[in-house]
C-alpha positions as CSV (number, residue, x, y, z in Angstrom):
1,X,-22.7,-7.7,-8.9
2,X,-21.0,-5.7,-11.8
3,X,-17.9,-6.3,-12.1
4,X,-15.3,-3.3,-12.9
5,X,-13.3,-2.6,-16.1
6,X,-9.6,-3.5,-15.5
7,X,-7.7,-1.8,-17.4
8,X,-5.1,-4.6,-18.2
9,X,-5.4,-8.4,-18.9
10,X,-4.5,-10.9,-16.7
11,X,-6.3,-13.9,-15.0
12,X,-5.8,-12.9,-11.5
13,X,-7.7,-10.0,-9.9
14,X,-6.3,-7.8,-7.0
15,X,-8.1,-5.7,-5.0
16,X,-6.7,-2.8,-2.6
17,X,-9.5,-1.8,-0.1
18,X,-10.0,-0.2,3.3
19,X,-12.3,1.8,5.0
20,X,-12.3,3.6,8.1
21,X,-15.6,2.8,10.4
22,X,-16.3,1.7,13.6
23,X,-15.9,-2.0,14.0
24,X,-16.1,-2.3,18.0
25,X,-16.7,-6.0,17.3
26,X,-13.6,-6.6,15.1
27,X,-12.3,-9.3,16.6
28,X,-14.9,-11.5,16.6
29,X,-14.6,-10.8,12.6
30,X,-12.1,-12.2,12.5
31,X,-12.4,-16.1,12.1
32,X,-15.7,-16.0,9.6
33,X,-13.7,-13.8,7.1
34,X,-10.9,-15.6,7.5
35,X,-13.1,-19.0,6.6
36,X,-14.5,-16.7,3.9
37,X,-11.5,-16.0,2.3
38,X,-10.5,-19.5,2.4
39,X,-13.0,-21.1,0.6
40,X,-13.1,-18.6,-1.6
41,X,-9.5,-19.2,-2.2
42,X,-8.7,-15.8,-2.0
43,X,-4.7,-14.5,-0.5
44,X,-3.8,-11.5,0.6
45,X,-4.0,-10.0,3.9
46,X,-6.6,-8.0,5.4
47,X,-6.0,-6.0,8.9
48,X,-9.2,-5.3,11.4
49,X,-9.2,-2.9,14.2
50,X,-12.0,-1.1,15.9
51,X,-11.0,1.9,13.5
52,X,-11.7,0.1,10.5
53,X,-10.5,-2.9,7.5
54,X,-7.8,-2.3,5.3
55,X,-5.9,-4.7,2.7
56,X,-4.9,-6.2,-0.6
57,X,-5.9,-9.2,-1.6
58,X,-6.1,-11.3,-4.7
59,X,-8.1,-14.0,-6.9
60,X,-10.5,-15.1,-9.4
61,X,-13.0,-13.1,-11.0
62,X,-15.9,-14.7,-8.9
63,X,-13.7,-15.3,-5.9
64,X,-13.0,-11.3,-5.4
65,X,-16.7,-10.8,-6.2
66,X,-17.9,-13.5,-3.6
67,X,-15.2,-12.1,-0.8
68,X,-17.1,-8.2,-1.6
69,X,-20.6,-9.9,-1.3
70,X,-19.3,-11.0,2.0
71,X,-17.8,-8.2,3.3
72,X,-21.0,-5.7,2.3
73,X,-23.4,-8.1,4.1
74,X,-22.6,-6.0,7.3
75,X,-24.1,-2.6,6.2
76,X,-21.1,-0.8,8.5
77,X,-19.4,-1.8,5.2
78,X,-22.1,-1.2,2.5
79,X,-20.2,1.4,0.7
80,X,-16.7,-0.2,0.8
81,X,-14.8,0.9,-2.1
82,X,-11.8,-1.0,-3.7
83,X,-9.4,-0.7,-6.4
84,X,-8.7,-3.3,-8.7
85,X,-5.9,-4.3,-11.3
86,X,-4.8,-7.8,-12.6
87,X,-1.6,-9.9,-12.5
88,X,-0.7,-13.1,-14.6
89,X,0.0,-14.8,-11.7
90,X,-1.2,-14.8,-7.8
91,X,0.7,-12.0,-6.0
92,X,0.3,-13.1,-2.8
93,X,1.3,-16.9,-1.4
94,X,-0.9,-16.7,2.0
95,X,-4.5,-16.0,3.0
96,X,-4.2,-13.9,6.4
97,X,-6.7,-11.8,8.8
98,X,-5.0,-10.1,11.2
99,X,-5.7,-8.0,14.4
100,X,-4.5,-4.6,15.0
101,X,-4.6,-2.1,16.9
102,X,-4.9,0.7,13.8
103,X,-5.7,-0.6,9.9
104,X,-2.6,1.9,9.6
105,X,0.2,2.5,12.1
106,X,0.2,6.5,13.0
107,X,1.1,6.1,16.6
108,X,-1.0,9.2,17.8
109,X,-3.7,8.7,20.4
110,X,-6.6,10.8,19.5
111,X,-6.3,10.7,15.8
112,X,-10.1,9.5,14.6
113,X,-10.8,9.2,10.6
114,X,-14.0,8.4,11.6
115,X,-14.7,11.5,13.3
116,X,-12.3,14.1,11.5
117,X,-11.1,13.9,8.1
118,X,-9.6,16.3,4.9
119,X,-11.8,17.2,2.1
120,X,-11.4,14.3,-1.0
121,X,-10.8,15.1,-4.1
122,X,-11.8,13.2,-6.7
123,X,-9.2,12.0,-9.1
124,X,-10.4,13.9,-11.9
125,X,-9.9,17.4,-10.5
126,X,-6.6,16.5,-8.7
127,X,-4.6,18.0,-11.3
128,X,-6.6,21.0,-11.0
129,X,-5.7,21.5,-7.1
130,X,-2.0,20.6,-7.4
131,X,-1.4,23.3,-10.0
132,X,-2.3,26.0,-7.2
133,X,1.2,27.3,-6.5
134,X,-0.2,28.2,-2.8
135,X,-1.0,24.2,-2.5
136,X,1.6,22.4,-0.3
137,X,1.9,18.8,-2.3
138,X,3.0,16.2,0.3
139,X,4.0,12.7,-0.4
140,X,2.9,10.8,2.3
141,X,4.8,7.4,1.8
142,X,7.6,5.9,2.7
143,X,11.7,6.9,1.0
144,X,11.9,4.0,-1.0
145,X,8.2,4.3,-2.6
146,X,8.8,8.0,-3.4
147,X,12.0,7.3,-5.2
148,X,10.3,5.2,-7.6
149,X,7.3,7.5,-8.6
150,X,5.5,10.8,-7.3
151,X,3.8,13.3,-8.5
152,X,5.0,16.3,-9.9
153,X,6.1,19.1,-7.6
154,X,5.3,16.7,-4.5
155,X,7.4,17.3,-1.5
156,X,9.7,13.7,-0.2
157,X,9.3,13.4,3.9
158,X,12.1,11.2,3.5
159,X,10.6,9.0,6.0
160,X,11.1,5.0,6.6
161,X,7.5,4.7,8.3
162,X,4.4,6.6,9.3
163,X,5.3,7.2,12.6
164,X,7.5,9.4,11.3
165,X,5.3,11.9,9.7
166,X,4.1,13.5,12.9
167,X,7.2,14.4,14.0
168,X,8.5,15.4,10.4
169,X,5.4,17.8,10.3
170,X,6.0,19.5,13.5
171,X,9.8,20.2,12.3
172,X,9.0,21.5,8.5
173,X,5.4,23.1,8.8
174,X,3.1,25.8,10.5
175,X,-0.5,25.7,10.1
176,X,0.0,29.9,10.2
177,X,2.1,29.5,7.3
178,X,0.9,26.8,5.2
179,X,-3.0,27.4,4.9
180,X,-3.6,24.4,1.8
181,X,-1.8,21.1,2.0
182,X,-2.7,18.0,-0.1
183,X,-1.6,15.2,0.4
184,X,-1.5,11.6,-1.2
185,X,-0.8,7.4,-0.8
186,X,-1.1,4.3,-3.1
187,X,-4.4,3.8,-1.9
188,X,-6.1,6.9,-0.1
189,X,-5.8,5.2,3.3
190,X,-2.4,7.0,4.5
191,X,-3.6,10.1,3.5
192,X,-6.5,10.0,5.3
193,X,-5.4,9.4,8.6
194,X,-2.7,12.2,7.8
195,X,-5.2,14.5,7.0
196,X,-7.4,13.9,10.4
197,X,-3.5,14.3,12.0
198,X,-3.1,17.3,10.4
199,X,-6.7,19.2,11.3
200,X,-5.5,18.2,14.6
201,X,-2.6,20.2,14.6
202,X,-4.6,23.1,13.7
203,X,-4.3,23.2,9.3
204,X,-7.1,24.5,8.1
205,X,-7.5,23.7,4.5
206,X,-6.0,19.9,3.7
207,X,-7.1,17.9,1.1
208,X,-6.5,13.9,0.0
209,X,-6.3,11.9,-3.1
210,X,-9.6,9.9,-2.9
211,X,-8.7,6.2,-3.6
212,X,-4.7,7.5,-3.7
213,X,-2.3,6.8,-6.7
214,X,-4.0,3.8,-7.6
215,X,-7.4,5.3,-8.5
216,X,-5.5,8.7,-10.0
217,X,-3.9,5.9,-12.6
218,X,-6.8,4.3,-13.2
219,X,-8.9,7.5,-14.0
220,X,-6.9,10.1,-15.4
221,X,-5.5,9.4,-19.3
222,X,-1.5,9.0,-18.9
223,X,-1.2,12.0,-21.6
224,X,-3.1,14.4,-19.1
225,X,-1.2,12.6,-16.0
226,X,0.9,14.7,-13.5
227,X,2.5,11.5,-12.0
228,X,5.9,10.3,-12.9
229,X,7.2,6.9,-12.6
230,X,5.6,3.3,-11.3
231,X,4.0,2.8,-8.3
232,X,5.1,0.7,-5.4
233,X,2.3,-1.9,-4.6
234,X,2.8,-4.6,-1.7
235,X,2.3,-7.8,-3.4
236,X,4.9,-9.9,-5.4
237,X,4.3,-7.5,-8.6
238,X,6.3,-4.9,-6.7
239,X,5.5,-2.1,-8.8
240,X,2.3,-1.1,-11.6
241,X,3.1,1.9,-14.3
242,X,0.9,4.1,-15.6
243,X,-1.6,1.8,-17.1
244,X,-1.6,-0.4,-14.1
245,X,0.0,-3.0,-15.4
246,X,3.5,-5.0,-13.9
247,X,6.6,-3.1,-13.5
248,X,9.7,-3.5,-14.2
249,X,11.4,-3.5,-10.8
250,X,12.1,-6.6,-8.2
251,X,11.8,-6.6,-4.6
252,X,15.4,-7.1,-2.5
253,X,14.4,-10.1,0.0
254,X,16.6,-8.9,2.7
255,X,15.6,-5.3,2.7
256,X,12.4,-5.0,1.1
257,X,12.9,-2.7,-0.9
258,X,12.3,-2.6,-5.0
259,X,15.3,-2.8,-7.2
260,X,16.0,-2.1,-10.8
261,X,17.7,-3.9,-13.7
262,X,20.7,-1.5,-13.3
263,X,20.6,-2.4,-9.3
264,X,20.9,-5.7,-9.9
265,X,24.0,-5.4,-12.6
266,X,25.8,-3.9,-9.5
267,X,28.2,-5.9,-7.7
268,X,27.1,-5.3,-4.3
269,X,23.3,-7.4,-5.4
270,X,23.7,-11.1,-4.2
271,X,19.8,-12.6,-5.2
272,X,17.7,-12.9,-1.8
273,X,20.5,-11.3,0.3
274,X,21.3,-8.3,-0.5
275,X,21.4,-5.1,-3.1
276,X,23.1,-1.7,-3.7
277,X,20.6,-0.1,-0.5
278,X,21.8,-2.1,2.1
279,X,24.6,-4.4,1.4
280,X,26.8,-2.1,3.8
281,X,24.0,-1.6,6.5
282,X,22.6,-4.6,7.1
283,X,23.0,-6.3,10.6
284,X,24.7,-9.9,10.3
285,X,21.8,-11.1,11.8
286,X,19.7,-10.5,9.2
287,X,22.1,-11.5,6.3
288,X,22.0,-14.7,7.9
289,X,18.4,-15.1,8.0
290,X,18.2,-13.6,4.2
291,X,20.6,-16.5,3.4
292,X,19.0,-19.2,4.7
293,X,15.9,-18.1,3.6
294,X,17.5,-17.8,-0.2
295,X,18.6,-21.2,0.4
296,X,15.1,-22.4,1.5
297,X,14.0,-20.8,-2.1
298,X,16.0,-22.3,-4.1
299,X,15.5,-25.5,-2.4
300,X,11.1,-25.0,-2.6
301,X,12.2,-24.6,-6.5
302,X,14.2,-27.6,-7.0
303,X,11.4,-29.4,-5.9
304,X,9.1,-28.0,-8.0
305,X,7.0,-26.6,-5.5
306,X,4.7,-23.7,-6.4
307,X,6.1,-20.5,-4.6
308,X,9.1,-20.4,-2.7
309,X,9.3,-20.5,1.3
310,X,11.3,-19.4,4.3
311,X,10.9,-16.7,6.5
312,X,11.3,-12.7,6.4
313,X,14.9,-11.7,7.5
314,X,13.6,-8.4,8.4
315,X,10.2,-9.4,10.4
316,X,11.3,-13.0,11.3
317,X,7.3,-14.1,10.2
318,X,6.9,-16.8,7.8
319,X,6.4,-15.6,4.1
């Protein structure tokens, strides 16, 4: 297969990919992907439900390419689309396959990509749709992704997780009153299942980033970009700028959340435990466990082992 232009260098490919279809057999996908990413020696994590495959995972050149050649041997996922960038070294420190019960977690029964969706718009004409003052621009991530980067003009939810969007829609917006809403994501697959949420609720015209942030930075030259800032990504890099390559911002172990250089100058950042976001509002519970979990770092590295281990404070899952 032909392989993509990346716009950076680095030795590691990662690839961001999803797709909403009807997998009624997904779990029984499960364990021969799993085996596939394996010997592949590809890590990541990749999420089946009977709504579809979503996930981000990383390798080699060929190893990426054999995991696609896989994946496209079912023709329910012949036209899978991914985006790709590169990192100097592996983002990820696992290889999972997990089982869910949506590829992203609305919490709305009914809501069907697969049977209702917004109109796409290609990357390249983005610009041209968000200029229309009548456009309602809606950043569908999360608060601490938004403050980081958005687009210009986009409108902040302010909330901590999807399930929140519902609700914050119903309190802000009336499909009487606001007849075009776009909306966007990192990778097109938030903003999809927003979309089908919002035809739901009766908006007429709503429109989506197709392939999200990630594909905007990769197709649109920065000097004719309307996005600001880096881009949160969920693997070790933490953040990508323009030109997709690493950012300049670390990840707080304890809350999750990316930190800058002036974040970590403050006095309330303690590496692994806790930073200027939620050194006041963390439950003792989870210092503890972003303590030991420090101490199990710094441990993994005096021992020279390859990535450091312990456990998510937050999730209580192994890293």
């Amino acid at each position: 297969m032909t392989s993509p232009e990346i716009p950076h260098e680095g030795p590691i490919v990662v690839a961001a990919l999803y797709k909403f279809v009807s997998l009624p057999d997904f779990e029984a996908l499960r364990e021969p992907l799993l085996e596939t990413m394996r010997s592949n020696d590809v890590k990541g994590t990749l999420l089946l439900a009977e709504e579809g495959i979503n996930g981000t995972v990383s390798g080699t050149r060929e190893s990426i390419d054999a995991l696609l050649v896989w994946l496209k041997s079912d023709t329910r996922l012949l036209d899978l689309e991914h985006k790709e960038s590169r990192a100097q070294e592996q983002p990820f420190y696992r290889t999972k396959v997990k089982l869910k019960r949506e590829i992203v977690t609305l919490g709305v029964e009914g809501v069907d990509p697969n049977r209702r969706v917004g109109t796409y718009v290609e990357p390249e004409q983005w610009n041209e749709l968000i200029s229309d003052p009548e456009v309602l621009l809606i950043d569908t991530r999360n608060d601490y992704e938004v403050e980081i980067g958005t687009f210009e003009g986009a409108v902040d939810p302010k909330t901590r997780s999807f399930r929140e969007f519902p609700d914050y829609i119903k309190a802000h917006y009336d499909p009487t009153r606001h007849k075009k809403v776009a909306m966007f994501c990192t990778g097109g697959i938030r903003c999809e299942k927003a979309s089908s949420y919002m035809l739901e609720q009766g908006f007429e015209e709503v429109y989506h980033l197709k392939g999200g942030i990630l594909k905007y930075l990769e197709s649109v030259p920065e000097q004719d970009s309307r996005w600001r800032g880096d881009c949160f990504v969920f693997d070790n890099r933490v953040t990508v700028r323009h030109d997709l390559s690493e950012g300049d911002f670390d990840q707080c172990h304890a809350c999750r959340r990316p930190i800058s250089a002036e974040d970590q100058r403050s006095p309330c950042y303690e590496p692994g435990i806790s930073c200027p976001h939620c050194w006041d509002s963390l439950p003792e519970k989870t210092r503890a466990g972003a303590r030991e979990r420090q101490r199990q770092i710094e441990l993994a590295k005096a021992r020279g082992e390859a990535h450091p281990i312990g456990r998510n404070p937050r999730t209580g899952q192994n890293q």
